[in-house]
ChimeraX commands (.cxc) that place a marker at each C-alpha (Angstrom):
marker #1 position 60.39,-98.37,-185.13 radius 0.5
marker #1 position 63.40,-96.08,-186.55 radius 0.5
marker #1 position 65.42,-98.60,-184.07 radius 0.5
marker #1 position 64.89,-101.11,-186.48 radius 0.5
marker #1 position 63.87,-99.60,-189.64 radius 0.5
marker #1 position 67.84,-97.28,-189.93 radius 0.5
marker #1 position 70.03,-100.03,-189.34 radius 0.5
marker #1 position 68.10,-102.07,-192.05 radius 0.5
marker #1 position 68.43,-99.44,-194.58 radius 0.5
marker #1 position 71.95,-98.56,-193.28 radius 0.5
marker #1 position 73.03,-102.93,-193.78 radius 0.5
marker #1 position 71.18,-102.83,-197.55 radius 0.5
marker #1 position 72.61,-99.68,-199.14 radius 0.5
marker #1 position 75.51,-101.33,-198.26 radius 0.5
marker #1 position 74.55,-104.62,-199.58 radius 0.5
marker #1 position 73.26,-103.17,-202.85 radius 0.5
marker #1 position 77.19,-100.83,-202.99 radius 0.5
marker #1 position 78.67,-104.66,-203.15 radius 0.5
marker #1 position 76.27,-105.69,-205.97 radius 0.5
marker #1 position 74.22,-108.07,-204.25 radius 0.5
marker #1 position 70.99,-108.93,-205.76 radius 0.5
marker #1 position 67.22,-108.28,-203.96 radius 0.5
marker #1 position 67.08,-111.39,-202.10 radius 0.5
marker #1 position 70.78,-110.70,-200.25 radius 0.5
marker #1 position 69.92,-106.99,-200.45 radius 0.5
marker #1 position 66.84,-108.08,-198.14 radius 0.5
marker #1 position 68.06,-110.90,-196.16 radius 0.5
marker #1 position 70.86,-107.97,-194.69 radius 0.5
marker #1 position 68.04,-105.91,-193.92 radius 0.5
marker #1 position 65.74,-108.32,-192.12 radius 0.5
marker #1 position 69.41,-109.49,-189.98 radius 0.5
marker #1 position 69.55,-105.96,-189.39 radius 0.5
marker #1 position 66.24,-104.99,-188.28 radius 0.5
marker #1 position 66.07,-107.65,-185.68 radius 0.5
marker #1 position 68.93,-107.05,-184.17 radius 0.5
marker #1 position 68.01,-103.58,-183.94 radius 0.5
marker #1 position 64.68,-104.25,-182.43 radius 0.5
marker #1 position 66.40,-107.04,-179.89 radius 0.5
marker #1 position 68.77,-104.04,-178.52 radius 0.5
marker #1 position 65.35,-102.04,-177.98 radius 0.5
marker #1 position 64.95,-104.72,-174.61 radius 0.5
marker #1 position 67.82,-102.38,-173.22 radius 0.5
marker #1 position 65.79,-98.89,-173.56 radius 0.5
marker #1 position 63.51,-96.70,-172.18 radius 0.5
marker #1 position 61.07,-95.10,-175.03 radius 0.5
marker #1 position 60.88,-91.19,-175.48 radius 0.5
marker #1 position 59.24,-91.10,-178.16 radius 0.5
marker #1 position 55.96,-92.62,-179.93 radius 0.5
marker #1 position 53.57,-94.87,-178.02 radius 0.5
marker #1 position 56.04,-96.78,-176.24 radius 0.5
marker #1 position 57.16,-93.56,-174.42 radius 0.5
marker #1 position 53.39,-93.91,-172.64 radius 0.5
marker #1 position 55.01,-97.05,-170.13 radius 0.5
marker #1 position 58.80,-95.56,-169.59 radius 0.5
marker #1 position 60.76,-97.36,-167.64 radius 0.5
marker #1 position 58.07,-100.66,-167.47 radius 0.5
marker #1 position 59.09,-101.13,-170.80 radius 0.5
marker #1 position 62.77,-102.41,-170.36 radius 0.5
marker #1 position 62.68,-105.84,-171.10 radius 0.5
marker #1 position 60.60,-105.92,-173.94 radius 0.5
marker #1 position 60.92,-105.24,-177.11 radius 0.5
marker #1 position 59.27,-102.03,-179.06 radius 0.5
marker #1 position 56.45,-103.25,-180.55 radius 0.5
marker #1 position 57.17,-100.81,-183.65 radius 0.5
marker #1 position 60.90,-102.19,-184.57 radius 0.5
marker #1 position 59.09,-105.38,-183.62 radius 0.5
marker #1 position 56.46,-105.05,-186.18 radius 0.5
marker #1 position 58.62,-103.84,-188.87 radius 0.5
marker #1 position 61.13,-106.71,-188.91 radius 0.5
marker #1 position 58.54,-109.19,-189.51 radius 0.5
marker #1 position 57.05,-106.97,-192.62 radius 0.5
marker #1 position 60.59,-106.57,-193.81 radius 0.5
marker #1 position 60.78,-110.47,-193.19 radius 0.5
marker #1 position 57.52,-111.44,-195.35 radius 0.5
marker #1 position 58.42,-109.27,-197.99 radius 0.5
marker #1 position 62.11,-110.64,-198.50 radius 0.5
marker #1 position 60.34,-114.02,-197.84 radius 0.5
marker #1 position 58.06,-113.26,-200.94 radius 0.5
marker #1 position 60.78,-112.21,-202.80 radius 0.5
marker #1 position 63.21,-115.33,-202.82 radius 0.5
marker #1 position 59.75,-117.46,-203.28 radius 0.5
marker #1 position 58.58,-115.42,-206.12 radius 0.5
marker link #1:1,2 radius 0.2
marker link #1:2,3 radius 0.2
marker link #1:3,4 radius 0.2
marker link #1:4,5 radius 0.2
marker link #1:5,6 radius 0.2
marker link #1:6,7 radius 0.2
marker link #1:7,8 radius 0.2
marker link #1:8,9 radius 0.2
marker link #1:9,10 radius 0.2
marker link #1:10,11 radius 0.2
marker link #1:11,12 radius 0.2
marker link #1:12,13 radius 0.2
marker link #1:13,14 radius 0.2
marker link #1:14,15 radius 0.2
marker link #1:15,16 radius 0.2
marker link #1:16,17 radius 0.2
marker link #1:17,18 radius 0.2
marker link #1:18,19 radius 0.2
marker link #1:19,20 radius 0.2
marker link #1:20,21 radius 0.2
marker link #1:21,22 radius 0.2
marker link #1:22,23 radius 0.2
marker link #1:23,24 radius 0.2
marker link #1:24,25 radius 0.2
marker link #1:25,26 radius 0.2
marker link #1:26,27 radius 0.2
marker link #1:27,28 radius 0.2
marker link #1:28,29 radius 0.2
marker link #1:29,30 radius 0.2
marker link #1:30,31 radius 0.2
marker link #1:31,32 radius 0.2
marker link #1:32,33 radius 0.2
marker link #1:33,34 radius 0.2
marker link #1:34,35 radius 0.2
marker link #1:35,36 radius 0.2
marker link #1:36,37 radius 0.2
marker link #1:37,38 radius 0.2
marker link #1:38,39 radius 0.2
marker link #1:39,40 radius 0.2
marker link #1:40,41 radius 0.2
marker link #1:41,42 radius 0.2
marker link #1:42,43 radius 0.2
marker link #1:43,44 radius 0.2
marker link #1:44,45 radius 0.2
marker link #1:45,46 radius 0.2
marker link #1:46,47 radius 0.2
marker link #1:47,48 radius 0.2
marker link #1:48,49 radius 0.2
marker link #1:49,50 radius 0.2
marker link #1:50,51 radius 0.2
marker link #1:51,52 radius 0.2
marker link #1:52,53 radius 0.2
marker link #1:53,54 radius 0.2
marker link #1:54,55 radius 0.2
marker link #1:55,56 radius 0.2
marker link #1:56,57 radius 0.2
marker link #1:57,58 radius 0.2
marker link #1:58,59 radius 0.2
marker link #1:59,60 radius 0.2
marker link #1:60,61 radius 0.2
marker link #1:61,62 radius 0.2
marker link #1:62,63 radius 0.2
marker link #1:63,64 radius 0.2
marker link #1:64,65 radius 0.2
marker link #1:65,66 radius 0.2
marker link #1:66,67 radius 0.2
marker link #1:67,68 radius 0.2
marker link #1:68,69 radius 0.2
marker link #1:69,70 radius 0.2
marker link #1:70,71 radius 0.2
marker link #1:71,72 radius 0.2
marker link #1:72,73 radius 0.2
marker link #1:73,74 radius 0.2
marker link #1:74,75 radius 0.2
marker link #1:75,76 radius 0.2
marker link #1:76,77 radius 0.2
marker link #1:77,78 radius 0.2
marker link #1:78,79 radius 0.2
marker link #1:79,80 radius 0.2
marker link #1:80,81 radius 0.2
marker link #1:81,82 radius 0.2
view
């Protein structure tokens, strides 16, 4: 999950540090986060539940990162519709 969730925070402090409003601020996140849960298909989990299939899991992506770029996605979604 922190494979998606750092580089999403990481892309919109930087975002907000240019004075972009919520909707950019997100829409760098959400860019962020799934690229950072697509480079999870490279690795072999350590940590959390995905640690429980080690190497079987290369290939696929964590289901944690996965999970939080679509919530990161609905809520920037809501956002620019609200």
């Amino acid at each position: 999950m922190l494979d998606a969730m750092c580089p999403s925070l990481d892309a919109m402090k930087e975002a907000r540090i240019r004075g972009e409003g919520a909707g950019p601020m997100l829409e760098a996140g959400v860019k962020a986060a799934w690229a950072g849960a697509e480079h999870t298909k490279d690795l072999v989990a350590t940590k959390g539940r995905a640690s429980y299939v080690g190497e079987r899991g290369l290939g696929h992506q964590d289901p944690g990162a996965t999970s939080y770029s679509y919530l990161l996605e609905t809520i920037a979604h809501c956002i620019q519709e609200g």
